[in-house]
VOGU-3710 file (C-alpha; in Angstrom, 3 decimals, decimal comma):
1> xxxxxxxxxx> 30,057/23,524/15,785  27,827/26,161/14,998  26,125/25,594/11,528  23,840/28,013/9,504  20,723/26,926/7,887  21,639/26,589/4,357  18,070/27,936/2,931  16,906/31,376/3,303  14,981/31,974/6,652  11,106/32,422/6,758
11> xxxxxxxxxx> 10,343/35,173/9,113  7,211/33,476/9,883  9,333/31,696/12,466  8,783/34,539/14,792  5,128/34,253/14,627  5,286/30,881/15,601  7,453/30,841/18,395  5,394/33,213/19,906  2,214/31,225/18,934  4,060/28,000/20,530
21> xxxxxxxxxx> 4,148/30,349/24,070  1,011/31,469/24,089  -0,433/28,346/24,210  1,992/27,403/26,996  0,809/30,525/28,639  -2,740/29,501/28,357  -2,154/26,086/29,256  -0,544/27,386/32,511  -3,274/30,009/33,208  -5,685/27,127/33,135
31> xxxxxxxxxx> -3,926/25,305/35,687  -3,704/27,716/37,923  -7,844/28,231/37,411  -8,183/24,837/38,609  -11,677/23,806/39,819  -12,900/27,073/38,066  -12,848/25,476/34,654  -14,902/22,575/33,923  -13,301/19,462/33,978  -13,448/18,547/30,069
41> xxxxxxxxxx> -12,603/22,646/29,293  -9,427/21,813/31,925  -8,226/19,021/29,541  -8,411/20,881/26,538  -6,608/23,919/28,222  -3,826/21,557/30,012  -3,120/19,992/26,469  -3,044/22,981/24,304  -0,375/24,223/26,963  1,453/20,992/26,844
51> xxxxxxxxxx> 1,694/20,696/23,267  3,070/24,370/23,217  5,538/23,827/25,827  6,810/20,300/23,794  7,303/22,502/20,334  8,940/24,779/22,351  11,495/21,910/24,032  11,644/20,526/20,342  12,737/23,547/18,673  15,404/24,647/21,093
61> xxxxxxxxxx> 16,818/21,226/21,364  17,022/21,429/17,558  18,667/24,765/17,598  21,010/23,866/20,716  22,368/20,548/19,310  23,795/22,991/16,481  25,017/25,625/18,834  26,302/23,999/21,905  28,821/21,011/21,826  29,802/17,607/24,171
71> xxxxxxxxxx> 28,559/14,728/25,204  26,842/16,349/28,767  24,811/18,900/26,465  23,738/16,488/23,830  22,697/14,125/26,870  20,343/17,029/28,558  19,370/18,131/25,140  17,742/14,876/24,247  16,431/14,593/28,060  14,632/17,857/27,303
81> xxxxxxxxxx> 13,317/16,130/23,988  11,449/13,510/25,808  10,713/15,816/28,602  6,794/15,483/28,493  6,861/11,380/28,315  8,973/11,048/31,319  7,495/13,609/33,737  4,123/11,391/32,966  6,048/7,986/33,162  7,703/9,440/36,224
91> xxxxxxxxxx> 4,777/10,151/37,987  2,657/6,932/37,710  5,754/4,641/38,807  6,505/7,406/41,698  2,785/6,600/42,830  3,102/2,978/42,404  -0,209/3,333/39,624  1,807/0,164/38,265  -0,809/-0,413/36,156  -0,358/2,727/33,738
101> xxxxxxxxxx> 3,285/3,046/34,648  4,472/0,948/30,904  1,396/2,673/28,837  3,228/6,402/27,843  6,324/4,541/27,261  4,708/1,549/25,164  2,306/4,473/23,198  5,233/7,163/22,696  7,771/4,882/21,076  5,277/2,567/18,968
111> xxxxxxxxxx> 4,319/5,811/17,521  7,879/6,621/17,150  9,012/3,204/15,357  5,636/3,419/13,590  6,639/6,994/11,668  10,120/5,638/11,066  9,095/2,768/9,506  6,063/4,299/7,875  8,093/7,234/6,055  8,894/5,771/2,647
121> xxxxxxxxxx> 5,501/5,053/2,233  4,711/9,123/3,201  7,405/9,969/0,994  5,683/8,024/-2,115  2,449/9,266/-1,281  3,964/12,972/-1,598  5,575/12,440/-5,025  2,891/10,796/-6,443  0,710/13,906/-5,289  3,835/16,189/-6,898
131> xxxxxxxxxx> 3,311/13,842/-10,454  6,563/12,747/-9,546  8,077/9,033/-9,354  8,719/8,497/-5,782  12,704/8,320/-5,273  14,324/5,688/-2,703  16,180/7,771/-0,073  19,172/6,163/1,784  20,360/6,672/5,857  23,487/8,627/6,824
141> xxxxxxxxxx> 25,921/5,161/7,681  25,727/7,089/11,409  22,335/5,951/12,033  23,717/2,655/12,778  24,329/3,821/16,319  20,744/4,144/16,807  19,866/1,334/15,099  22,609/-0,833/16,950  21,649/0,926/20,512  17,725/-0,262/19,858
151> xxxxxxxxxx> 18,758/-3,736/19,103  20,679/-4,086/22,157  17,671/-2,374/24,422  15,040/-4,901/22,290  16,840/-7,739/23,228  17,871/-6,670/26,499  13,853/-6,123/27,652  13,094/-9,745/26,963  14,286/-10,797/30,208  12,259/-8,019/31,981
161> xxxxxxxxxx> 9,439/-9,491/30,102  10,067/-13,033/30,736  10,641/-12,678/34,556  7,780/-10,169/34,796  9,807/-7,604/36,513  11,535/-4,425/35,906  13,938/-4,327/38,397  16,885/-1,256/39,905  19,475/-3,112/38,315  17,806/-3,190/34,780
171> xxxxxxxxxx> 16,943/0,543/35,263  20,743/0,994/35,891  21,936/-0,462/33,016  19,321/1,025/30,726  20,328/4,922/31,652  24,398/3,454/31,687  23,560/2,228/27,925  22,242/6,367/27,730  25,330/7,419/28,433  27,219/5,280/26,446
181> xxxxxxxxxx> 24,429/6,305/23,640  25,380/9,830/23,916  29,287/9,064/24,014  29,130/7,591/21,208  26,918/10,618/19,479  29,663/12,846/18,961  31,921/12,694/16,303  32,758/14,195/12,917  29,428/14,467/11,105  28,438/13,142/8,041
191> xxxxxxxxxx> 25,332/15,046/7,461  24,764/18,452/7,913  22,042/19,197/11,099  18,689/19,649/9,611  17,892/22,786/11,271  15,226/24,354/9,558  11,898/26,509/10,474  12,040/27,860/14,038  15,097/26,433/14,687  16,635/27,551/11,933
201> xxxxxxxxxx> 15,180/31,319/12,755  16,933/30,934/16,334  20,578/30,497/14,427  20,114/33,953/13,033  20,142/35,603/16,574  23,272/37,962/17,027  25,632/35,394/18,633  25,089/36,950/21,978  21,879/36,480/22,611  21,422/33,046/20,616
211> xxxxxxxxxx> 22,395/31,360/23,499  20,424/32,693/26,290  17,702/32,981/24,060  18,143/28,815/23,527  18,939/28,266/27,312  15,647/30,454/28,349  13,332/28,707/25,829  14,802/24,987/27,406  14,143/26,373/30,839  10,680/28,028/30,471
221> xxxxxxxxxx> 9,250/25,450/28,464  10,836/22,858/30,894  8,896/24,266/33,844  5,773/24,720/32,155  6,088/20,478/31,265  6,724/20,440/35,057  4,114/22,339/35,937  1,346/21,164/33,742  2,295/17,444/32,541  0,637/16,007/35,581
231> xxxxxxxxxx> -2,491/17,421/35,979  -3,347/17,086/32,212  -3,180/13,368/33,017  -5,214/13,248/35,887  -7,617/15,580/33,889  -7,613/13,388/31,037  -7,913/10,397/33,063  -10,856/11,695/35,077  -12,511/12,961/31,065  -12,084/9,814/29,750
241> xxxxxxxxxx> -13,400/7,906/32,354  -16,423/9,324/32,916  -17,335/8,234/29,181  -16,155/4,702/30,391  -13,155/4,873/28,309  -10,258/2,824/29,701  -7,243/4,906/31,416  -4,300/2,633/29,844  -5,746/3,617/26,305  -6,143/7,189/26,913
251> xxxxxxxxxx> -2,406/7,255/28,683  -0,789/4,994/26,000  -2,839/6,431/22,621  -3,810/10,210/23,342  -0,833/11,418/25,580  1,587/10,449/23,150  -0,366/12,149/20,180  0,423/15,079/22,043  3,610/14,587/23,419  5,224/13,549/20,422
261> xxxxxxxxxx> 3,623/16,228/18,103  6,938/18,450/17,708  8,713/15,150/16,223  5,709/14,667/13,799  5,423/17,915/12,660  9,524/18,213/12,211  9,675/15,489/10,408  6,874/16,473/8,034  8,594/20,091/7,027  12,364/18,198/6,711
271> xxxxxxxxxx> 10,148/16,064/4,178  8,432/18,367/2,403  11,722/19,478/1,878  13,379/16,258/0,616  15,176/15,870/3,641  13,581/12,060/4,457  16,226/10,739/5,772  16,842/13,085/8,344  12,964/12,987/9,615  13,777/9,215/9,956
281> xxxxxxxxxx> 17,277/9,616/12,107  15,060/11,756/14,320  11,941/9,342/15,226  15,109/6,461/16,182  17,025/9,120/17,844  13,678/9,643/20,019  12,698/6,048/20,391  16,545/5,636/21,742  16,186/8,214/24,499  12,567/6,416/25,237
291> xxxxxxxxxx> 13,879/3,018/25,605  16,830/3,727/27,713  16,152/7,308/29,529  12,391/6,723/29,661  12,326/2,810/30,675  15,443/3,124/32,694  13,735/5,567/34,976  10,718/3,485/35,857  12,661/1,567/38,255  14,425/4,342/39,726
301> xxxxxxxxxx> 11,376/6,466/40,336  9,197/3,241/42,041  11,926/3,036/44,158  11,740/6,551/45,432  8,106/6,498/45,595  8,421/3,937/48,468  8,294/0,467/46,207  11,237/-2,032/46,412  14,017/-2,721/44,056  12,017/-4,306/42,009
311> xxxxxxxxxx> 8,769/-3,161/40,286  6,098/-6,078/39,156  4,595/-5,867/35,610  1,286/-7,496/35,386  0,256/-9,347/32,119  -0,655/-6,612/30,168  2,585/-4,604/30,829  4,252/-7,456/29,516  1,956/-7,994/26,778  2,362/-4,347/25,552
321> xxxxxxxxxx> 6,430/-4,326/26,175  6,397/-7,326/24,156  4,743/-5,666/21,110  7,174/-2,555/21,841  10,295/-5,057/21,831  8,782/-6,874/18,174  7,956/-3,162/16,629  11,260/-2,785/17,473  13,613/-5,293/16,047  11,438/-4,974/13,344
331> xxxxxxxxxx> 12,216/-1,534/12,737  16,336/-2,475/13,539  15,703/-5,424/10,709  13,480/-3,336/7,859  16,460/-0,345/8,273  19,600/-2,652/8,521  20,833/-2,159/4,874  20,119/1,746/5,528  17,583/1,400/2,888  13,757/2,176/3,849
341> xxxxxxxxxx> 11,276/-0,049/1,854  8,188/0,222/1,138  6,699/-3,118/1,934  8,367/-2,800/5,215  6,351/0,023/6,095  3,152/-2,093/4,864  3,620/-4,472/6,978  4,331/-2,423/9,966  1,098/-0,029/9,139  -1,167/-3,610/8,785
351> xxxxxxxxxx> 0,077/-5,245/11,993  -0,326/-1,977/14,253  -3,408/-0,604/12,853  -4,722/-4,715/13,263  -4,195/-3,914/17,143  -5,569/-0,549/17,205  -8,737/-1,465/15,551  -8,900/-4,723/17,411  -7,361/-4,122/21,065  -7,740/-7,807/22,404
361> xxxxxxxxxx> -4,771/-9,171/23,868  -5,354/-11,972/21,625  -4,473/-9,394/18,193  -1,378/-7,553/20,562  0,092/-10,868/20,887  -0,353/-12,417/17,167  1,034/-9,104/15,870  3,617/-9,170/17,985  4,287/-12,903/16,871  3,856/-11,683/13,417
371> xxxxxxxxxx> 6,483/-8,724/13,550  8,939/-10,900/15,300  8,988/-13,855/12,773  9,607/-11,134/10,090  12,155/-9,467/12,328  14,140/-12,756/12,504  14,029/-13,714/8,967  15,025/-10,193/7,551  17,382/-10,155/10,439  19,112/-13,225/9,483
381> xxxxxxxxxx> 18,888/-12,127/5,723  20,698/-8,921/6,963  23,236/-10,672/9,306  26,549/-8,666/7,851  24,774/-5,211/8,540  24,205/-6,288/12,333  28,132/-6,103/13,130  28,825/-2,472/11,681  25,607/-1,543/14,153  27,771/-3,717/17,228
391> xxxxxxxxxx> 30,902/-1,755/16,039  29,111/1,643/16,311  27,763/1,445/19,861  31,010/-0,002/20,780  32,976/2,433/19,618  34,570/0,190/17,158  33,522/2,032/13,832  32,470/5,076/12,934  30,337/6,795/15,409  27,549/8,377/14,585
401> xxxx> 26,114/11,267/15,364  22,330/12,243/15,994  22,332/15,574/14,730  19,058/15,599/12,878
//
């Protein structure tokens, strides 16, 4: 399958793919100053070179999902996706730093869940600013894979949370339910790949050179996550506490603002261009690969690090998972009928921003209490539009596809 973007092509998209690798450039350059650049300068540096080596991961995923084909490149292409969460993830369980080792993952798909379930009310806000009357926009009946994969993970992570635990088995399963995940992802479409702006400008390469062009971009970009990921952590950790701010905040609120600013800023051109729908499928396509890929790992990497089987989660791992697992079936429950509402997204924005302002473990856990109760009720409302999601993981119904 090798679509063409169906609007004209801004040329501009030159100027900002080589914008995106300059700053992954620079962001590399500082790393290899090291102790030559003060420490706060260092973070600044490291994360302006991140966040141009994630646009550049986000755009040639894009533009590869539309050019390359089967289940073993759609699997690496949404690895490369996530690429900057798990080297970070990685690392702290690798280290045994148990205690930050849940804070990327909690942070990066909370923020992920939150712009999914936030979008109608975006998408109002826009039209009201056009003089318009903001238009209800429906999901592609394929997003019920992703929806149907995060209600399995959701209630799957209970247990970890009840026994406290996150154990080699669990982190099995969790990358086996991947690959099942990106089985089931291919398919006849039933929306056309939203490939627009830089990934759009990659599609008009001469077909021999679109595809090395892709691959190099995936590669480069790749190592520079490799290469830099780590130390803009420890650099950000060692910032932030010296102004006595605490590390799980700064790993769960400010890495992921970074991280995941490619998905953020795709989504907001596919809705500027009435594309809504398609800027949704992409923040649960992400928060997929982060609950299975990303979680799954944890496990896997303690393990290698030296740990046992089994990796302990201390209270306020479990607290946090737990207001990851409500966000989500909340999420699953507000976009079971394929139909994004607005109150939904009020409710989501009140409970989360409750938290945020108020970052007791006291507020996690009442807004976790009051997403789940919601969950359950709209869940039970919904009950016929849970077995189509069953049927699509299953292979039972119409697979979807993620092509965003």
């Amino acid at each position: 399958m090798s679509p063409r973007p169906t609007r004209s092509v801004d040329q501009s998209w030159r100027t900002q793919l080589w914008t995106a690798v300059g700053c992954a450039a620079f962001g590399v350059l500082v790393h290899l100053a090291g102790p030559v650049v003060p420490l706060e300068l260092q973070t600044i540096g490291l994360a302006i070179g991140l966040i141009g080596a994630s646009f550049l991961l986000a755009w040639a995923a894009d533009a590869g999902e539309a050019v390359f084909s089967g289940g073993l490149v759609l699997a690496v292409i949404a690895l490369v996706a996530v690429l900057p969460e798990f080297v970070i993830e990685i690392r702290f369980a690798y280290v045994q730093q148990i205690e930050l080792v849940s804070a990327n993952l909690t942070g990066a798909t909370r923020l992920l869940l939150m712009g999914a379930t936030a979008l109608p009310l975006v998408v109002a806000y826009l039209a009201r600013r056009r003089g318009q009357a903001a238009a209800a926009f429906q999901l592609a009946t394929t997003r019920r894979l992703e929806l149907g994969m995060l209600l399995i993970v959701a209630l799957f992570a209970v247990q970890v949370v009840v026994r406290g635990t996150l154990t080699l088995a669990d982190g099995v399963i969790l990358v086996a339910l991947y690959v099942l995940y990106a089985r089931r992802v291919q398919g006849t479409p039933e929306e056309e790949p939203a490939v627009i702006g830089v990934p759009a400008g990659l599609l008009t390469l001469r077909p021999e050179r679109r595809r090395p062009v892709i691959v190099s971009l995936i590669v480069g970009a790749g190592a520079v996550v490799l290469a830099i990921a780590n130390p803009f952590a420890d650099a950000l950790l060692a910032t932030g506490t010296s102004f006595g701010l605490d590390p799980y905040f700064l790993i769960q609120s400010v890495v992921p603002l970074a991280t995941e600013a490619p998905e953020f800023v795709i989504v907001a051109v596919l809705v500027a261009h009435r594309r809504p729908a398609q800027g949704l499928a992409l923040f649960l396509a992400s928060s997929v690969s982060q609950w299975t890929l990303g979680m799954g790992a944890l496990p896997i990497a303690y393990l290698a690090g030296g740990g046992g089987p089994s990796m302990p989660l201390a209270g306020r791992e479990q607290v946090e998972i737990a207001l990851t697992i409500a966000l989500t079936l909340f999420a699953v429950a507000a976009l079971a009928l394929l139909k994004p509402e607005r109150v939904d997204a009020a409710i989501v924005a009140s409970a989360m921003a409750l938290q945020f302002i108020y970052p007791t473990t006291f507020v996690r856990v009442a807004a976790a209490f009051v997403l789940l109760v919601f969950a359950i009720d709209l869940l039970f409302d919904r009950r016929r539009a849970v077995r189509p999601m069953y049927r699509a993981v299953l292979g039972r119904g119409a697979a979807g596809q993620s092509n965003v």
